[in-house]
C-alpha positions as CSV (number, residue, x, y, z in Angstrom):
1,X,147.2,2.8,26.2
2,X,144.3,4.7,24.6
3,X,141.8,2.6,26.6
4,X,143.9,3.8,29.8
5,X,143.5,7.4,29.6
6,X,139.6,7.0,28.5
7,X,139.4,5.1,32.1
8,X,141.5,8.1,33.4
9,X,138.8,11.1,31.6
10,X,135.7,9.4,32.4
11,X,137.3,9.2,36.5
12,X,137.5,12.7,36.1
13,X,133.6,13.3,34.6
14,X,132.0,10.9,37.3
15,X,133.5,12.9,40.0
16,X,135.4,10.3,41.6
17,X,137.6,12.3,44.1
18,X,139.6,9.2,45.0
19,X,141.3,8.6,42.2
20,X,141.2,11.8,40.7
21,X,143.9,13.1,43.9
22,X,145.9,10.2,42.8
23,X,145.8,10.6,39.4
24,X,146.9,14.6,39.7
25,X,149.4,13.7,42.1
26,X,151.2,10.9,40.2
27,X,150.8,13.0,37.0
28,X,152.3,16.0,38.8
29,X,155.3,13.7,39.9
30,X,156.1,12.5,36.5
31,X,156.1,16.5,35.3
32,X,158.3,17.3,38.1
33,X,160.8,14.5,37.1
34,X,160.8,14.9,33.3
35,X,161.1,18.8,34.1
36,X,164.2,18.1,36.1
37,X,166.1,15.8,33.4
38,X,165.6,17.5,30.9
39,X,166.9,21.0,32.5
40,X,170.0,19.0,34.3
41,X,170.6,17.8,31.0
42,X,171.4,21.5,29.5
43,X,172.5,22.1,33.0
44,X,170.2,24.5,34.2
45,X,169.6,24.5,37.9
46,X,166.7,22.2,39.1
47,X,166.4,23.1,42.3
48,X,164.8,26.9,41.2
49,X,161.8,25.1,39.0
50,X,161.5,22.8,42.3
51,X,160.6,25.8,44.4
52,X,158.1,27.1,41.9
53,X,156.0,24.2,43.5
54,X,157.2,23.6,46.8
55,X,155.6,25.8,50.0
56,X,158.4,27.8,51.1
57,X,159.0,28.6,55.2
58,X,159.8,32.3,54.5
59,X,156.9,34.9,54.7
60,X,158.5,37.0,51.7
61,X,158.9,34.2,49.6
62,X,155.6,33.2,50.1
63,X,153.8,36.5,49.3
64,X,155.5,36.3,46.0
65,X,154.6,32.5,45.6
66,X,151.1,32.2,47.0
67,X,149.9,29.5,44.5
68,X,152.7,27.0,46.3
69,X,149.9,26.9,49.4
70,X,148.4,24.3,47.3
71,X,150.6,23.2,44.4
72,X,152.7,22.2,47.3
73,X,150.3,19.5,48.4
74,X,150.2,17.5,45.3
75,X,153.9,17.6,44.6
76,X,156.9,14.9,45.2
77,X,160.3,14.1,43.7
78,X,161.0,10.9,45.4
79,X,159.5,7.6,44.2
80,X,159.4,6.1,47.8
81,X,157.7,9.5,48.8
82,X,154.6,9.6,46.5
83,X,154.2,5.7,46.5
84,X,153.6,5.6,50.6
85,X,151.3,9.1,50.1
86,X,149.2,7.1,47.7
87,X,148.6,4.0,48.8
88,X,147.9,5.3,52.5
89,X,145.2,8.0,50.7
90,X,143.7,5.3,48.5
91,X,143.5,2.6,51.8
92,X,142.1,5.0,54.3
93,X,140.3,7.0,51.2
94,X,138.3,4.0,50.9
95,X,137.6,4.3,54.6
96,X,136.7,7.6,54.8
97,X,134.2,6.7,51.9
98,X,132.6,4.1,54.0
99,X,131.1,7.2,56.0
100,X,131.5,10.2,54.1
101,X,131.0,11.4,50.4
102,X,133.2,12.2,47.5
103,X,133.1,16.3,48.3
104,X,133.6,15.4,51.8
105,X,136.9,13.7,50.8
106,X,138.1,16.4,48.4
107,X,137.6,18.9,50.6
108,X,139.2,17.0,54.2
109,X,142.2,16.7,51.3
110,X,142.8,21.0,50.7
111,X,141.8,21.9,54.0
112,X,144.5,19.2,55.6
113,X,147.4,20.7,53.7
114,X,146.4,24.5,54.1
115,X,146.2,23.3,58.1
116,X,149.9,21.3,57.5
117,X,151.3,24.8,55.3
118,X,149.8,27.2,58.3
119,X,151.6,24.9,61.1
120,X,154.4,24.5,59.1
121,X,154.9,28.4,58.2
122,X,154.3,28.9,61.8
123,X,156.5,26.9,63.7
124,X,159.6,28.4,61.4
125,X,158.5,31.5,61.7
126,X,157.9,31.3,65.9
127,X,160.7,29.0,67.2
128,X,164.6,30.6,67.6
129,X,165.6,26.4,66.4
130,X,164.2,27.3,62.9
131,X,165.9,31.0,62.6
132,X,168.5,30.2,60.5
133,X,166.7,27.8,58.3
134,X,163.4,29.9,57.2
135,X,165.0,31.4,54.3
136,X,165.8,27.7,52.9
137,X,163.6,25.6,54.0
138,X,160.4,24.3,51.7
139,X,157.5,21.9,52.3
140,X,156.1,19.1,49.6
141,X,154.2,15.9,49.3
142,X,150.3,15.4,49.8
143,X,151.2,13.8,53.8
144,X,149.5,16.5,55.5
145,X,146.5,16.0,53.3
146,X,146.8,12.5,54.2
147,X,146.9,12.7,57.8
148,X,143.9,14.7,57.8
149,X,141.6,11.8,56.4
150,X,143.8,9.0,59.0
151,X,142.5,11.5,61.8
152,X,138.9,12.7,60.6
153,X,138.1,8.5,60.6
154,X,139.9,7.8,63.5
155,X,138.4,10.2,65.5
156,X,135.0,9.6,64.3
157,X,134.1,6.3,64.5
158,X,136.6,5.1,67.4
159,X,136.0,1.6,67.4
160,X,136.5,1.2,63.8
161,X,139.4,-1.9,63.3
162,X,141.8,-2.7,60.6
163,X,143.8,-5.8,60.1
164,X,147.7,-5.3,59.8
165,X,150.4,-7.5,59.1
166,X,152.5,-9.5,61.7
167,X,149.8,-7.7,64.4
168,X,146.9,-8.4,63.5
169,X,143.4,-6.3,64.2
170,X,143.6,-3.2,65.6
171,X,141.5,-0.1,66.1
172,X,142.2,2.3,63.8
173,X,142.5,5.6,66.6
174,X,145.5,3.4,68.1
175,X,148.0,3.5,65.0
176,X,146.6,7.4,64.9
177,X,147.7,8.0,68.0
178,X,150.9,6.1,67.5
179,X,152.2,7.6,64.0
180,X,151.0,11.4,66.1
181,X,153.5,10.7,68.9
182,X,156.0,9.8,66.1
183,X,155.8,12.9,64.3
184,X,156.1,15.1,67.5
185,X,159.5,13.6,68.4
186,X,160.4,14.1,65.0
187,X,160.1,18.0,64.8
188,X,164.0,18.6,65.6
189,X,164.9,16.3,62.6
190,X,166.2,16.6,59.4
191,X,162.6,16.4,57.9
192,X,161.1,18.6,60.9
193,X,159.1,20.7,58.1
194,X,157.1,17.5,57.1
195,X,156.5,16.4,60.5
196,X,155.1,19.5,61.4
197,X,152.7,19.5,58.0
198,X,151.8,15.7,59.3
199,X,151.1,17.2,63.2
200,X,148.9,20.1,61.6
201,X,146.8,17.7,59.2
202,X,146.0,15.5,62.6
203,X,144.8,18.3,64.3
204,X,142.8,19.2,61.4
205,X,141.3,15.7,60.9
206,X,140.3,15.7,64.6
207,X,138.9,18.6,64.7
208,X,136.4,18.0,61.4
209,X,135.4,14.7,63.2
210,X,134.4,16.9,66.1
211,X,132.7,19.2,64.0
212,X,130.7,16.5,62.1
213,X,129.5,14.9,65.2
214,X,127.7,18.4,66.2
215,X,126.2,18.3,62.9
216,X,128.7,21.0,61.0
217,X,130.8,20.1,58.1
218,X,133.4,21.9,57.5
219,X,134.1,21.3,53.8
220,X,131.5,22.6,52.5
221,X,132.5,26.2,52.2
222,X,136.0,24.9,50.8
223,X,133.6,23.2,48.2
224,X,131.9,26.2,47.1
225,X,135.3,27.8,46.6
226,X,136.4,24.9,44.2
227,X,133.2,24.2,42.4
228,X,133.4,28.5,41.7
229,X,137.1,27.8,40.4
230,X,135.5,24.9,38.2
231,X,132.5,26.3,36.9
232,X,135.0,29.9,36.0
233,X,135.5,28.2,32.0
234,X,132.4,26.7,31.7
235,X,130.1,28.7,29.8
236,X,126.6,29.8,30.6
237,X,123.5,28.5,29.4
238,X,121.2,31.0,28.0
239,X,118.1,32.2,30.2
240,X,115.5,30.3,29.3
241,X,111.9,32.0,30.7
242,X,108.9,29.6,30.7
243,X,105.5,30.2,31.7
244,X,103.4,27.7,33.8
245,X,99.9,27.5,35.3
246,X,101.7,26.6,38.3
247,X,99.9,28.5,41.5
248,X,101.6,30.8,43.9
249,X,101.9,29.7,47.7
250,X,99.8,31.5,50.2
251,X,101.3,33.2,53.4
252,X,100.1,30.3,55.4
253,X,101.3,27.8,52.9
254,X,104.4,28.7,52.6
255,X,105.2,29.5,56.3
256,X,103.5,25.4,56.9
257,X,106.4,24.2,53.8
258,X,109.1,26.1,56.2
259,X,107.8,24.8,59.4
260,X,107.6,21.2,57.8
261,X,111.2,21.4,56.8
262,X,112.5,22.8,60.1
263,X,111.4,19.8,62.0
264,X,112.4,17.4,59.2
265,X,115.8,19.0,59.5
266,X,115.8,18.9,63.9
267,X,115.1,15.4,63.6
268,X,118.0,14.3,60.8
269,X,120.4,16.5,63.6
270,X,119.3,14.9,66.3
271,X,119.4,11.3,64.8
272,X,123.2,12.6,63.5
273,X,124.0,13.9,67.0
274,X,123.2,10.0,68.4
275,X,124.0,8.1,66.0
276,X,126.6,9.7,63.4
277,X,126.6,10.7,59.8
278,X,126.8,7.3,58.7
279,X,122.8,6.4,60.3
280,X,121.8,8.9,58.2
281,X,119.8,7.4,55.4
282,X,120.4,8.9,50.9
283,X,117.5,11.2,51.1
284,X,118.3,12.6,54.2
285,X,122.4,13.1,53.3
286,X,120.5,15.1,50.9
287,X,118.2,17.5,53.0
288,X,121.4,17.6,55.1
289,X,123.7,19.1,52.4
290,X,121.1,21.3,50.7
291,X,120.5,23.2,54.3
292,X,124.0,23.4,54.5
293,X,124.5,25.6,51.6
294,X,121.4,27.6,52.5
């Protein structure tokens, strides 16, 4: 058991997104469901502490409960419900991985629920079918999320084929496209709120893997936002001034760096616009990113 949660810390240190989102997400669920038995055992109401988590339809309620816009994507009660979540995030996680990085991943995940909880608040706040049922009706479970990462891979490398049982190889954009049509005949049902979520994470997927094939990725602002969040209890190291014989750059010398490292950049968009992110060699991931948060 100890050795367990060691493996379980040092996921967490190395940074691997992955299985950190499943990890929070199954240790939210077992929270949630110890939380509930032990209030229905001195019969308190279950359903209130529920909410606290769970994105609500209704624009009051949500003003008053803003934290639910994300607390609502890594929650579930039913086991059936977190265990399909999770395996489809760790499978097409893996996929995603093949041509993106871990920040990539992490951010695709947050942005794909906020676009499932705007759809979602949207739809019941817009259609007369939904009137009655704003003031009760509440969005959970990390599907959204999900279908943003099915989508973003799908829709960016369209020929890309999995093997699935009793049909055999398939591209991947065709069970996409088929779970999509599902969810938009399923907006009028009992579980219309999560098909919605689902509908709005697809759209969100497909439009990053638009977005990455012109060279513009999406997550990184979301990523400055968390890694500000992350860094807020860390303290800071002390300012430490050193002295070096180190020569200033000349006019001309620094306007020849810049120069250099314009063209270097044209050419690693130009080889992304043809050939996609995953051509792109380490080093030049690298350049990539760092002009991104320039």
């Amino acid at each position: 058991m100890e050795s367990f949660f060691t493996n379980i810390k040092q996921t967490f240190r190395r940074g691997n997104v992955l299985w950190s989102l499943i990890y929070i997400n199954i240790g939210v669920f077992i929270v949630v469901r110890l939380g509930v038995v032990i209030l229905t055992l001195f019969q308190i109401n279950s359903g209130e502490f529920l909410q606290y988590l769970q994105l609500p339809s209704s624009l009051d309620l949500l003003l008053i409960r803003p934290w639910t816009l994300i607390t609502y994507m890594f929650t579930h009660y039913d086991f059936l419900h977190i265990l399909f979540n999770m395996l489809w995030l760790y499978w097409f996680g893996k996929i995603f991985l093949m041509f993106f990085n871990e920040r990539q991943l992490g951010g695709l995940y947050i942005l794909g629920g906020l676009a499932g909880a705007f759809l979602f608040i949207l739809a019941y706040n817009l259609f007369p079918y939904f009137e009655k049922m704003v003031t009760s009706s509440f969005l959970m479970g990390a599907s959204a999320s999900v279908m943003a990462i099915v989508f973003a891979i799908s829709f960016y490398r369209k020929d890309y084929e999995i093997g699935l049982l009793f049909i055999g190889r398939i591209k991947l954009i065709y069970l996409a496209i088929f779970t999509f049509l599902l969810d938009l005949l399923a907006i009028t049902s009992a579980n219309a709120g999560g098909h919605i979520a689902h509908v709005g994470g697809a759209l969100l997927g497909i439009l990053y893997a638009a977005m990455i094939a012109r060279g513009k990725d999406m997550t990184a602002p979301i990523n400055r936002v968390i890694d500000w969040f992350a860094n807020l209890g860390k303290r800071r190291p002390k300012m430490k001034v050193t002295y070096t014989n180190r020569r200033r750059e000349t006019d001309y010398e620094y306007n020849a760096r810049k120069n250099r490292e314009a063209e270097d950049l044209d050419k690693i968009l130009e080889k992304l616009r043809r050939s996609g992110y995953g051509s792109l060699s380490a080093d030049e991931k690298r350049k990539l990113f760092d002009a991104s948060k320039k």
